[in-house]
Each structure stands twice: as structure tokens, then as C-alpha cells.
C-alpha positions in Angstrom: 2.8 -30.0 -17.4 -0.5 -29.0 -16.2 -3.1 -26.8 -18.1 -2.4 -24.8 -21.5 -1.9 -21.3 -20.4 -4.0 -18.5 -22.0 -0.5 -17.3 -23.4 -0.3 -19.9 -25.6 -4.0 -20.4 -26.5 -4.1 -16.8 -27.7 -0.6 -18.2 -30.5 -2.9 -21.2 -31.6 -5.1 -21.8 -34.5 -8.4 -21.9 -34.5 -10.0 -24.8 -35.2 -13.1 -25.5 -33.2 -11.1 -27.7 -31.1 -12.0 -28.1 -27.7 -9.7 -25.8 -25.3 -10.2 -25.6 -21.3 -9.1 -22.5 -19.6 -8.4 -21.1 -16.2 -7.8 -18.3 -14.8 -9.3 -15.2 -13.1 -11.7 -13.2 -14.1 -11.2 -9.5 -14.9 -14.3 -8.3 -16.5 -17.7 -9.9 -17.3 -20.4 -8.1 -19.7 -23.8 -8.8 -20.4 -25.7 -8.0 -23.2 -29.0 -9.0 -25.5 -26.8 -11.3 -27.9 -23.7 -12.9 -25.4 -22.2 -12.5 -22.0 -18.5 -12.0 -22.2 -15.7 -12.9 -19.8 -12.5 -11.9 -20.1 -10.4 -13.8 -18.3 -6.0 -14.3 -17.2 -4.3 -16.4 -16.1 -1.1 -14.4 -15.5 0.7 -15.9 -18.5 0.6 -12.8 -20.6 -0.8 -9.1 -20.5 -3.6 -10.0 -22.9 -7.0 -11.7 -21.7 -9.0 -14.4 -23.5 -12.3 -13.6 -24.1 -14.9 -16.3 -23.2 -18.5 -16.1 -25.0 -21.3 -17.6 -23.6 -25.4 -17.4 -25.0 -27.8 -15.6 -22.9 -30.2 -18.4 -20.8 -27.3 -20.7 -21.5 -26.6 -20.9 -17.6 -28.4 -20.2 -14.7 -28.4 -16.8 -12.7 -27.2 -18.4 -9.6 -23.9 -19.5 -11.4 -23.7 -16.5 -13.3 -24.0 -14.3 -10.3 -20.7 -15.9 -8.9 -18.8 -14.9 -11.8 -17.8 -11.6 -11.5 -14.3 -9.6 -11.6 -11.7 -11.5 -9.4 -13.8 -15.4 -9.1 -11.3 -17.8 -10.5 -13.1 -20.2 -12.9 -12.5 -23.1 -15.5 -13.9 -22.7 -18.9 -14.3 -25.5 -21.2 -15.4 -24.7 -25.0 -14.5 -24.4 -28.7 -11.8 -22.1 -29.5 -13.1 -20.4 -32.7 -12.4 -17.3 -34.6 -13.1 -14.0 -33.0 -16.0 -11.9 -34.1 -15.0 -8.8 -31.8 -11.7 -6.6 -32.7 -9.2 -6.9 -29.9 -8.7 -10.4 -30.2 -7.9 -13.2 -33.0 -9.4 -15.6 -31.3 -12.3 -16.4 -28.4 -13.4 -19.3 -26.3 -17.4 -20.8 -26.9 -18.1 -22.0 -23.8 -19.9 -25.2 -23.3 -19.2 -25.5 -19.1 -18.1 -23.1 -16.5 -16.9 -24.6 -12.7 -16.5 -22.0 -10.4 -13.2 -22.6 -8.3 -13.6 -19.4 -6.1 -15.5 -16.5 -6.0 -14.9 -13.0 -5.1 -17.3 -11.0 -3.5 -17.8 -7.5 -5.6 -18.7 -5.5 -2.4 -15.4 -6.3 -0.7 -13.0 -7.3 -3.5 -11.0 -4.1 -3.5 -9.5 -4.8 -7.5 -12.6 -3.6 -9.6 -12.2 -2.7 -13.1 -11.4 0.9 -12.6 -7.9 2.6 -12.2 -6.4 2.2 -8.4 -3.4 4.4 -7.3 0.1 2.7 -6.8 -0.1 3.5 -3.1 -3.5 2.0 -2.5 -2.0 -0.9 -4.2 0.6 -1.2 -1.7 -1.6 -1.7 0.9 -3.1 -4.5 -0.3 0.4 -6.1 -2.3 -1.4 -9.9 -1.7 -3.4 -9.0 -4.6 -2.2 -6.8 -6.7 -0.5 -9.2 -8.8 -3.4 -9.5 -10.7 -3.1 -5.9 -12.0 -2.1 -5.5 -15.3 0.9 -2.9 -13.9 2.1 -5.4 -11.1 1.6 -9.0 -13.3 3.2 -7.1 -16.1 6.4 -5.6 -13.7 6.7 -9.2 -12.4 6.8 -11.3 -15.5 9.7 -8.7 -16.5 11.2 -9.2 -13.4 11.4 -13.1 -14.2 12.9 -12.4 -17.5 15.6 -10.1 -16.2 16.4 -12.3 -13.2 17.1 -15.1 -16.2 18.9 -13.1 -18.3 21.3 -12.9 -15.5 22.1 -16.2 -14.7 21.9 -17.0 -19.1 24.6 -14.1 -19.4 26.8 -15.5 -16.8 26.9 -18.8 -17.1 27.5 -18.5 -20.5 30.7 -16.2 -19.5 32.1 -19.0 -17.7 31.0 -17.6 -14.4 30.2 -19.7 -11.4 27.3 -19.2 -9.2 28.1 -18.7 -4.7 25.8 -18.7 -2.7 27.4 -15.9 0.1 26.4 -16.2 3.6 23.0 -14.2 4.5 24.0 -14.1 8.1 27.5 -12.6 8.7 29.6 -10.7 11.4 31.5 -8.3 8.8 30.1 -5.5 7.4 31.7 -5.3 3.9 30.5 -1.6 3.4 31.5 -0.1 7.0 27.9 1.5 7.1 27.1 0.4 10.4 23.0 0.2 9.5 22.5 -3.3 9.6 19.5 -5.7 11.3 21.1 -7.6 14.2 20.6 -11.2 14.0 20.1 -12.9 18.0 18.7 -15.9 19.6 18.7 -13.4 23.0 16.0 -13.4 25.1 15.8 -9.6 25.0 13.9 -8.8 28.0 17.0 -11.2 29.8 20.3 -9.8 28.0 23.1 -11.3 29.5 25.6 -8.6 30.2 29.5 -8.8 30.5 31.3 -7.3 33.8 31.2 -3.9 32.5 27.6 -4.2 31.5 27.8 -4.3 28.1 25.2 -7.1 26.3 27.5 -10.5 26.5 27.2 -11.8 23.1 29.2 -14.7 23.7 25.9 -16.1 25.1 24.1 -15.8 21.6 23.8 -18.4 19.3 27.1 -17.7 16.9 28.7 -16.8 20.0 29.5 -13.3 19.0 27.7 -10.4 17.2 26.1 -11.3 13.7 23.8 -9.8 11.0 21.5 -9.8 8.0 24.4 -8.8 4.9 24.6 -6.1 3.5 26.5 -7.4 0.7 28.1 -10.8 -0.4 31.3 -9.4 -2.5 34.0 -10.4 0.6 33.0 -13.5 0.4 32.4 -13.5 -3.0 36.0 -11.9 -3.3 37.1 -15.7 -1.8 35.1 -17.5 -4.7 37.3 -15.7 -7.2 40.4 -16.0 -5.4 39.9 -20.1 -6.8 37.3 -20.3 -9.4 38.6 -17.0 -11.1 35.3 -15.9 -12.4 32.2 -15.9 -9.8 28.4 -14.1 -9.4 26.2 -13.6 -6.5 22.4 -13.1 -6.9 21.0 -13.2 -3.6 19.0 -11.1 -0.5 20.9 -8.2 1.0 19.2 -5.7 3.8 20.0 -2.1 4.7 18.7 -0.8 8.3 18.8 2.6 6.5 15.6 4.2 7.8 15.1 6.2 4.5 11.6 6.5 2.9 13.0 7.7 -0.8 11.4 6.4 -3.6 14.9 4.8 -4.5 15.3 2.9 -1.0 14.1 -0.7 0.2 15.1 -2.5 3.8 15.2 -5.9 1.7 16.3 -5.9 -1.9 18.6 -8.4 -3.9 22.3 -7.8 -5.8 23.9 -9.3 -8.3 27.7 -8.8 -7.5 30.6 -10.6 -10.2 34.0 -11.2 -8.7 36.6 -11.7 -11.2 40.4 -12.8 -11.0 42.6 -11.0 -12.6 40.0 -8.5 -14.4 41.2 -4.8 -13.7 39.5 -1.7 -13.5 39.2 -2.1 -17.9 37.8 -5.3 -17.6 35.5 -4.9 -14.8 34.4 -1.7 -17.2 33.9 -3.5 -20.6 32.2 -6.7 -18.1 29.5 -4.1 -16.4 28.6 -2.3 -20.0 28.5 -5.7 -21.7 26.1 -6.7 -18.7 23.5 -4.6 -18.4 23.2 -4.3 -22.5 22.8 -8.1 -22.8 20.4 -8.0 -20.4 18.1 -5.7 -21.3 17.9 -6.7 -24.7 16.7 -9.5 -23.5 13.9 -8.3 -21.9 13.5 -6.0 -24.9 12.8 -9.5 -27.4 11.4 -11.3 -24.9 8.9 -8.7 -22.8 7.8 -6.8 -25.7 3.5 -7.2 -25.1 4.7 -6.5 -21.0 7.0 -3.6 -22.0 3.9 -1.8 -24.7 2.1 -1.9 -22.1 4.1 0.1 -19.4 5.1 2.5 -22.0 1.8 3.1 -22.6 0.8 3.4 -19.1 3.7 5.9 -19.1 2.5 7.5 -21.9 -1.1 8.4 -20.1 0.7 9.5 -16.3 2.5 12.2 -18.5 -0.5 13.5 -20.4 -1.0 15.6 -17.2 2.7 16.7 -16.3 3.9 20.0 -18.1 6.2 19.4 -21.3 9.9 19.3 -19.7 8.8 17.0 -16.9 7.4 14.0 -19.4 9.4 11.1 -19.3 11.7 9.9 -21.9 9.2 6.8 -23.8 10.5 3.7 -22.2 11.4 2.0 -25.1 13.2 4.8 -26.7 14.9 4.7 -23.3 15.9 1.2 -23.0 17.8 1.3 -26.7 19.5 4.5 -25.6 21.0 2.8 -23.5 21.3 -0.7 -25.8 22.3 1.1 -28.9 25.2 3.7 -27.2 28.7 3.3 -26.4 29.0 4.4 -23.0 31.2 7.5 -22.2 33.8 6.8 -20.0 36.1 10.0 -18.0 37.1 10.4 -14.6 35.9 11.9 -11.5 37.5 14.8 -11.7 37.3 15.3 -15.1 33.6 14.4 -14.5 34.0 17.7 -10.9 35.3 19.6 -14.1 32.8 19.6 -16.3 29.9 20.2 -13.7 32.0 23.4 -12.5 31.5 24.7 -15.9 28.2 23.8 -16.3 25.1 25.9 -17.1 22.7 24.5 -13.7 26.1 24.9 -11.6 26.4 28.7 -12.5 23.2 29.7 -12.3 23.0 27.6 -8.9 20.3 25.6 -9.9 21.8 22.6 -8.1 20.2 21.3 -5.3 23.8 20.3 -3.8 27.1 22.1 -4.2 29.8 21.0 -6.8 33.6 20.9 -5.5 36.1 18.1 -5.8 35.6 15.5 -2.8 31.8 15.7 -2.6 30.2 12.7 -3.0 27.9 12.9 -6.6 24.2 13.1 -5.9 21.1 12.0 -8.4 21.1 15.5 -10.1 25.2 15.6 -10.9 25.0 12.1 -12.5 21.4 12.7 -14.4 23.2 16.1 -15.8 26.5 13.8 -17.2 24.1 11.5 -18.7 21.0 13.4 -19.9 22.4 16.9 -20.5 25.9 16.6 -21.5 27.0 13.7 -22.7 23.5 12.3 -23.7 24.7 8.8 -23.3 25.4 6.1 -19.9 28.4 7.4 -18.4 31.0 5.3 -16.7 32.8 7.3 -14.0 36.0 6.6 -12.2 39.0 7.1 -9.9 37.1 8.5 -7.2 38.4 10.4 -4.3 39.3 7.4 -1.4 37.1 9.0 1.0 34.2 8.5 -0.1 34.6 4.9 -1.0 35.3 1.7 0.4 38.4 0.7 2.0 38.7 -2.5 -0.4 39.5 -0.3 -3.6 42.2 0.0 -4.8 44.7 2.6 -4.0 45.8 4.8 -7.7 49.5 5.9 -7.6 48.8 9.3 -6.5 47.2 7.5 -3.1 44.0 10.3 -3.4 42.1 8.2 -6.0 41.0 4.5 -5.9 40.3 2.5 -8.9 36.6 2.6 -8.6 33.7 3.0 -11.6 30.5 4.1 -11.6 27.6 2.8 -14.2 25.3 6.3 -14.7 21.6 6.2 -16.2 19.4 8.1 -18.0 16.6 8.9 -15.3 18.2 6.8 -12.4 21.7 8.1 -12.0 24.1 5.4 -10.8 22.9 1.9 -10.9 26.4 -0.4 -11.0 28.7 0.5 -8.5 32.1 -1.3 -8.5 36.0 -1.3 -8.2 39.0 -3.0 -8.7 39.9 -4.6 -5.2 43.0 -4.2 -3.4 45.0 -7.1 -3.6 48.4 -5.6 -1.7 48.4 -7.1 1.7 49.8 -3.9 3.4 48.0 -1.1 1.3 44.6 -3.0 2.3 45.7 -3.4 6.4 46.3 0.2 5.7 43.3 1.1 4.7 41.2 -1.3 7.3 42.8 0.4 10.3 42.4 3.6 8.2 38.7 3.3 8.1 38.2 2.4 12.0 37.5 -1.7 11.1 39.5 -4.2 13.4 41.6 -6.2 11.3 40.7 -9.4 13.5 37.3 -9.1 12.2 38.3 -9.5 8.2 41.5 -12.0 9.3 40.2 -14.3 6.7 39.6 -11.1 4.2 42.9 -9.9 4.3 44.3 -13.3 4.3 43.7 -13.6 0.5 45.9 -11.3 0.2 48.9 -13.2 2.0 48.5 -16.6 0.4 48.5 -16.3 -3.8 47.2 -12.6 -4.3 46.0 -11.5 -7.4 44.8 -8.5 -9.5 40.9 -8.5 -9.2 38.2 -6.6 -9.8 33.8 -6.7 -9.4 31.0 -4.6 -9.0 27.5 -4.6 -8.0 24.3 -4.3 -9.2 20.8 -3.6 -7.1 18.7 -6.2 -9.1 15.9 -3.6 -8.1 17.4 -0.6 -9.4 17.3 -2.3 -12.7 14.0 -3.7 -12.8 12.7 0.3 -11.8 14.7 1.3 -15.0 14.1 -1.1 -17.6 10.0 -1.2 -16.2 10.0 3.1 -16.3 8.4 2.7 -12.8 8.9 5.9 -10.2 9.0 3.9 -6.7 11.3 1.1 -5.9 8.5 -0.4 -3.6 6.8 -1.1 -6.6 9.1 -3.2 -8.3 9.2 -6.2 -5.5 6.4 -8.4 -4.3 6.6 -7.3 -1.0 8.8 -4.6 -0.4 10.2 -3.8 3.1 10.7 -0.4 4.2 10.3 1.5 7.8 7.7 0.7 9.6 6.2 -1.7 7.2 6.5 -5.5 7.1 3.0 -6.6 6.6 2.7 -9.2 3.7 
């Protein structure tokens, strides 16, 4: 079970019982009376303070405790006499496990910018931001898997090497065993992949619905949660090379169901992380709170709590595309052409359109749907007029969309259609469309950057903030 973690010893009684703590230290103090350490462990937000008499140790020791050394305490957990704490550690011993040099240990106890912090993402953990962002992480992450394995869902675990691209984007990371200053070429001097390990092209996934698609076409009711990569070279605060999606596939769930699935979702889930982050999620709020002190009036940020029960405590809005085109055509920003893009039926909706729906008009998350086939996948499914596909959209506050999804198209012909339609070689999704020939069935999914939804529920402005180790152009470093 291993050591009692500061989290819990902060919940416990005190009784002059004898505790022993470790953990790393983020401040020590020095006065006539005491020397104080505070010191975390990761468990929780909050530090335990460690009191020690002056002379009690020597100057040698003491000079190897400073912020960042990780140390093991031993001592009487008694009563605090400080505010900011119920409780304290007396120390009777202190072994030094590693120390941390205060000329070169870059986390000192002052405030360090988000992009310095990048640079050196092998330590920032032990921030108070990025311990705090990762603990939430955890919690949504089992939220997930507690919300659908309780729906009767079954977990797949899709291919991260593939040959298809299931989102006909093109910007994918080639995966070879090649010897690249030796590429074997064909005749006609094109690179002869048949000499590669899988014996034709393959790469990193961009997505594991198709496959996933297969799951549901015999367990009914399935969920990925895995590692997807984009080769997009985009530096936008909402863009990561490597990020992970959580994508349901559900038999016989249409475009309804996959609706009343996705809003269920993402409320269960962060109310869980409401109950069950709530020291992490002061915190941020706070944090929030301070960054806006500077930014004029109309920029500040919604408070992240009141945020996260917006969206918790509302029904979602629900209206078509067009009705959706409709409604920014009359809209004040649209007239006075305050929009950064143009507004006309067959545009695809940027960050701005779905922040107005949400923020401004309907002051609630908005579910979009039945969007023009063009500018979606060729998997949807085709409405009767054969303009529209059955898709939906899940719109937030500060975030725009952050579910995309569909019902899938489950008529052999309409989907071949659609394949050829789109440029994709059928011979390549032979197995795809094959679901649809043997025992077809009404279905339906979306899909959810795990990412995008630990930005929102953390109030956090850069996606690169919200992984460990986030990969993006040009950097790959930890």
C-alpha cells in the first residue's frame, strides 16, 4: 500500500500519533521560534506543514533542504498553531532522499509563465497549476470509463497503426520500417511499399470509429479511449500532433439517441469532477480569477465553476444547421460585420459562429445538426433531401464544438456512393463497407477530444497545457 499520502494525513485527527511523510519540498522558512517546511506529495493541492526547533538539526542537513529536495519526515502529528492548516507535522527526523540545487532548480517559489513551463514539462508537474490540471485529468479519464461501463458499454481497443484514413484528411504520420536513404522504388519510380513491413502503406490513426463501427456491428454498444495523431502543422492554442478520443459506437441508436447519449455524457462527467476535484477546481478558478484582474471588463472569463454548472444544470438547445445559418444571418455581429468569417449556408462554422449560438443567443450548450454533406464525412448518413447528413454537433461556452458525431450510414449503396464520391478507393474500406452487406443496422456515435474537455472543465487557454507532454510542430522533446 505504501506510505500514507499527505492527502489523507491532512483528513486525520490529531493525536500526537507518530506520522511519516514524503514528499517534495515547496517552501522552507526560518525564523527565531521554528523552521517551517511545507511539503507535497502530489496527492492533493494543499501542503503539510512540517515544524522543526531551531539548533534541532545541523546546518549541513538543513542547507539540503530547500524548495524542490525530496525528503522523509518522521514526527508527531499535532494540532496546528498557524492559520492555513488544521493540522502540522513535529518533526523528530528528517532523511534527505534528493536534493535540488537552488541555483539551477528552475521551480522557485515565485510565479513562472505557462510557456516557460513548457520548456521544462519534466518538472512542472510539481506546480500547483500542472499537479492540479493532472489530478483532474485522472478523475475525468475515470469518469469515462465509470459512465460507460455502467451503460453497458464495452471497451475496444482500435488499431493505432492503420492503412485507412477514417476522416479523408490526408495529414497523417506515415508509419515505415524503410531505410529512407534506400527507398525501394517500383518501375515507374514511385517508393515500393510492398517492401515495408505491412507490405503496403500504413499510419499513426487519426481516429478509431471504423473499427469501432465493427465492435458495434456485434456487441451493440462499444467506446474507444485511446491515442489518435494529426500531422496538421497548426500552432493554435486548440491544436495538438498527439491527443486521445473517446469515440462510442452504438447499434441501433439514431441521430436522437446518439444526441440524448452525448448530453447525458459530458453532464455525468463533469459532475464528477465537480464532487470529486473540488480543492483542484478552487484552485484554478482562483488562478482564473487573478489572470483576469488585468484584462478589461468584457474580456474576463466566465468563473469556472459558474461555467461548469452552466453547462451541468441546462438543457441543451437543440436546432438545425440551417436554422442555426438563420439565426446568425440576422444577428447583430453578422450585420454590423463584426465577424471574422462570412455567414452563408454551406460554410463550415468557425469558433466565433458557435461561441455566438451558445454565449449570446441561446445562453445555453447547443446541439447542432443536419449539416450540409460537404463539409462532413462520407460515413454520415444521407437525410432525404440528399443535401443534409444526419450529423450533430456538441457547442460550448468558451470552446465552441467539442463532441462531433453522426448517425452512420448503414445503406450499402448510399455509402459506396459516397466513398467514390469523396475520391476514397472502395478496395481500401472493403471490410468497412462490408458491414453494411452482411446484417446492417441503424447506428450511430460521436467523438470526443479527451483534451478539449479537460481545457474546458480545467478553464485553461492552451491545449499544450492540458497533456504531460504535448506534441506539436517542431517540438517532441520530453
Amino acid at each position: 500500500m505504501g506510505p500514507l499520502q499527505i492527502k489523507n494525513i491532512l483528513q486525520t485527527s490529531p493525536e500526537n500519533q507518530s506520522v511519516t511523510v514524503k514528499g517534495w519540498v515547496r517552501t522552507k522558512r526560518e525564523s527565531k521560534n521554528a523552521i517551517f517546511i511545507a511539503l507535497n506529495d502530489g496527492s492533493t493541492i494543499h501542503n503539510i506543514q512540517a515544524v522543526a526547533e531551531p539548533g534541532q538539526f545541523s546546518a549541513e542537513l538543513l542547507s539540503t533542504v530547500t524548495t524542490g529536495s525530496c525528503l522523509k519526515i518522521t514526527g508527531q502529528l499535532v494540532e496546528s498553531q498557524g492559520s492555513g492548516q488544521a493540522v502540522e507535522v513535529k518533526i523528530d527526523d528528517i532523511l534527505v532522499y534528493g536534493t535540488a540545487d537552488p541555483e539551477s532548480f528552475p521551480l522557485q517559489p515565485k510565479k513562472h509563465s505557462l510557456e516557460f513551463l513548457r520548456e521544462i514539462a519534466h518538472l512542472r508537474p510539481r506546480t500547483n497549476t500542472f499537479s492540479a490540471i493532472l489530478r483532474i485529468r485522472h478523475a475525468l479519464a475515470f469518469a469515462v470509463h465509470q459512465y460507460f461501463n455502467d451503460g453497458g458499454f464495452f471497451y475496444l481497443h482500435t488499431p493505432v497503426i492503420t492503412a485507412s484514413d477514417a476522416e479523408g484528411a490526408g495529414e497523417m504520420f506515415r508509419v515505415t520500417t524503410l531505410d529512407l536513404n534506400k527507398l525501394p522504388r517500383t518501375e515507374e519510380g514511385a517508393i515500393n511499399f510492398k517492401e515495408d513491413f505491412f507490405g503496403r502503406e500504413a499510419n499513426l490513426t487519426v481516429s478509431g470509429q471504423l473499427e469501432g463501427e465493427l465492435g458495434a456491428m456485434a456487441l451493440s454498444k462499444i467506446y474507444t479511449f485511446g491515442p489518435t495523431f494529426r500531422a496538421e502543422n497548426s500552432n493554435t492554442t486548440r491544436h495538438l500532433a498527439e491527443f486521445w478520443m473517446i469515440e462510442p459506437e452504438m447499434a441501433f441508436f439514431e441521430l436522437e439517441d446518439n444526441m440524448n447519449l452525448a448530453e447525458d455524457f459530458v453532464k455525468k462527467v463533469i459532475t464528477y469532477a465537480l464532487i470529486h476535484c473540488k480543492d483542484d477546481l478552487n484552485f484554478l478558478q482562483n488562478r482564473l480569477a487573478e489572470e483576469d484582474k488585468n484584462k478589461p471588463q468584457n474580456e474576463r472569463s466566465i468563473p469556472l465553476l459558474e461555467k461548469l454548472s452552466f453547462v451541468v444544470d441546462n438543457p441543451f438547445e437543440r436546432l438545425t444547421y440551417t436554422e442555426a445559418i438563420e439565426i446568425l444571418l440576422k444577428s447583430k455581429p453578422h450585420k454590423e460585420k463584426k465577424f471574422q468569417y462570412p455567414v452563408g449556408w454551406g460554410i463550415d462554422l468557425s469558433s466565433e459562429h458557435e461561441r455566438y449560438l451558445v454565449e449570446k443567443h441561446f445562453k445555453k450548450p447547443v446541439i447542432l445538426t443536419n449539416y450540409p454533406k460537404e463539409i462532413k464525412s462520407f460515413y454520415m448518413k444521407l437525410d432525404e433531401d440528399g443535401k443534409t447528413v444526419r450529423a450533430m454537433d456538441v457547442l460550448f461556452p468558451g470552446i465552441g464544438e467539442i463532441i462531433g458525431g453522426s448517425q452512420r450510414e448503414e445503406d450499402y449503396d448510399k455509402l459506396l456512393g459516397r466513398v467514390k464520391e469523396v475520391g476514397i478507393d472502395p478496395e481500401n474500406l472493403w471490410w468497412y463497407l462490408e458491414t453494411r452487406k452482411f446484417g446492417t443496422a441503424p447506428h450511430s456515435g460521436f467523438g470526443l477530444g479527451f483534451e478539449r474537455l479537460v481545457l474546458f472543465v480545467t478553464g485553461m487557454s492552451n491545449i499544450r497545457d492540458v497533456i504531460p507532454f504535448p506534441r506539436y510542430p517542431k517540438s517532441a522533446e520530453f
